[in-house]
ROSE-4610 file (N, C-alpha, C; in Angstrom, 1 decimal, always signed):
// ROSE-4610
residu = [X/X/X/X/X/X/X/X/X/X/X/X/X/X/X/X/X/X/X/X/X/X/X/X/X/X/X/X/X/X/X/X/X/X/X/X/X/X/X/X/X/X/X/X/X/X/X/X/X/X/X/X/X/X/X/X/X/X/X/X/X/X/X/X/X/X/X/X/X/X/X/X/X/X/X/X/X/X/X/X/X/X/X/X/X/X/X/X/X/X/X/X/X/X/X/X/X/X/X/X/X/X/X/X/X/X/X/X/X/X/X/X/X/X/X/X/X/X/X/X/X/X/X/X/X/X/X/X/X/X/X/X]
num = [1/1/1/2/2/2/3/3/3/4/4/4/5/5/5/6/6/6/7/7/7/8/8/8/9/9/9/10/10/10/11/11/11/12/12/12/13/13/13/14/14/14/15/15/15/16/16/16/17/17/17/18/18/18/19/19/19/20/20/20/21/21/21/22/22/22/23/23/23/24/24/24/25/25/25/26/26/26/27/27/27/28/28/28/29/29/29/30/30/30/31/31/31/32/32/32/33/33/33/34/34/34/35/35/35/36/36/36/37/37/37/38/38/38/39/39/39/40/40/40/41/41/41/42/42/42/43/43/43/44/44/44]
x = [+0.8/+0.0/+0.9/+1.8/+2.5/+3.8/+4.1/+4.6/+4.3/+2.4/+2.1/+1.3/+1.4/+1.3/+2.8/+3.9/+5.4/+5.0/+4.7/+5.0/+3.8/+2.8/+2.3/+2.5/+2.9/+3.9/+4.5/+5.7/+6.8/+6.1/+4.8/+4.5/+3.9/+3.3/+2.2/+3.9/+4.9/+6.1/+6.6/+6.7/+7.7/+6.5/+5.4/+4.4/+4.5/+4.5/+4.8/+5.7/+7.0/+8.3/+8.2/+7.5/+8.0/+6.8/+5.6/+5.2/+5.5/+6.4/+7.0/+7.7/+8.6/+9.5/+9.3/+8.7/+7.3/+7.1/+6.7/+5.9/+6.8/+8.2/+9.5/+9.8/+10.2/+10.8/+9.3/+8.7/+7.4/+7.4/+7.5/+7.7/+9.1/+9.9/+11.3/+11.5/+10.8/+10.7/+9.9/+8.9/+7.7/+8.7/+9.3/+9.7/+10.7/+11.7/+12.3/+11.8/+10.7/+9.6/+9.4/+9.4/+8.5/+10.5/+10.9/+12.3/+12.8/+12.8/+13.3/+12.1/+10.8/+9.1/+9.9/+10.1/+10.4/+11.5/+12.7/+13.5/+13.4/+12.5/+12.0/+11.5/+10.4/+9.8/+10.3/+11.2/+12.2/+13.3/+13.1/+14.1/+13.2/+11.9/+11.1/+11.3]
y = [-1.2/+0.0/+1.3/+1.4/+2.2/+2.7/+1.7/+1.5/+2.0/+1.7/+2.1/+3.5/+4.3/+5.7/+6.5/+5.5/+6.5/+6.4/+5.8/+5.2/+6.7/+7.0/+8.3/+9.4/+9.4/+10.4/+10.8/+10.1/+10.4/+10.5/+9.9/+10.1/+11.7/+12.3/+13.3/+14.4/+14.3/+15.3/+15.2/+14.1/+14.4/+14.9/+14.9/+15.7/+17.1/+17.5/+18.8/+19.2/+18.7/+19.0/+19.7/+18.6/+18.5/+20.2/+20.5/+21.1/+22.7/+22.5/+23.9/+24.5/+23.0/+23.4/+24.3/+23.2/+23.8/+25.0/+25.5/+26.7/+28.0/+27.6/+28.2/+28.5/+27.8/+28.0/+28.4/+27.8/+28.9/+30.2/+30.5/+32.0/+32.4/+31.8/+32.7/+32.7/+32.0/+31.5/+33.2/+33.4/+34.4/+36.2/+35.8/+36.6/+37.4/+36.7/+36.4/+37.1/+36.7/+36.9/+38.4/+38.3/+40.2/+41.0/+40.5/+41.3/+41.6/+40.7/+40.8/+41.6/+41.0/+42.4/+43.7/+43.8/+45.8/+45.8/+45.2/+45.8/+46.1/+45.0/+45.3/+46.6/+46.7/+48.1/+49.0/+49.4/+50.0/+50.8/+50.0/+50.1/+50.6/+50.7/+51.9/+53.3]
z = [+0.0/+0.0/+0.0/+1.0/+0.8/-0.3/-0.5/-2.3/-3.2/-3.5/-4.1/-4.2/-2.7/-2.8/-3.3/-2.7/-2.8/-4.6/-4.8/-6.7/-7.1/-6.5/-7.0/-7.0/-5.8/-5.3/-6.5/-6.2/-7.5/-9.2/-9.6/-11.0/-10.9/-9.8/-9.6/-9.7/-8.6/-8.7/-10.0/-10.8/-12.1/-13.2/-12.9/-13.9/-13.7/-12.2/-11.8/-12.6/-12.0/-12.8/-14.4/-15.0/-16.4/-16.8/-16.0/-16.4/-16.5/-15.0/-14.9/-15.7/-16.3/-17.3/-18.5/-18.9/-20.2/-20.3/-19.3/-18.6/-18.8/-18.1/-18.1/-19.6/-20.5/-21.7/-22.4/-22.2/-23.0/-22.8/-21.2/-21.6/-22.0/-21.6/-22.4/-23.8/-24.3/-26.2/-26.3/-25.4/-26.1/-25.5/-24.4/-24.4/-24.8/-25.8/-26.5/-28.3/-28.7/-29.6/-29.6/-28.6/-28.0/-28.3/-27.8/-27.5/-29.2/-29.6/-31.4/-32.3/-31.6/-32.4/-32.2/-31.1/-30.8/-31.0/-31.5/-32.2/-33.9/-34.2/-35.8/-35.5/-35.1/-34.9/-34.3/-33.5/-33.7/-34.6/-35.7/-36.7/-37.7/-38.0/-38.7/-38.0]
């Protein structure tokens, strides 16, 4: 029984994990996007 809570445990943490990630490079990808828009527009 308790095995098979530690075993959810750990699937439910490495979901977390993986989503923060995600989450993380998603915004640096966009903010990134934004950073190179206003320099095009800038350069009009």
């Amino acid at each position: 029984m308790f095995m098979t809570l530690a075993v959810l445990a750990a699937l439910i943490c490495g979901m977390f994990v993986a989503s923060v990630t995600t989450t993380v490079s998603a915004l640096r990808r966009e903010s990134e996007d934004y950073k190179s828009l206003m320099e095009r527009h800038r350069a009009f």
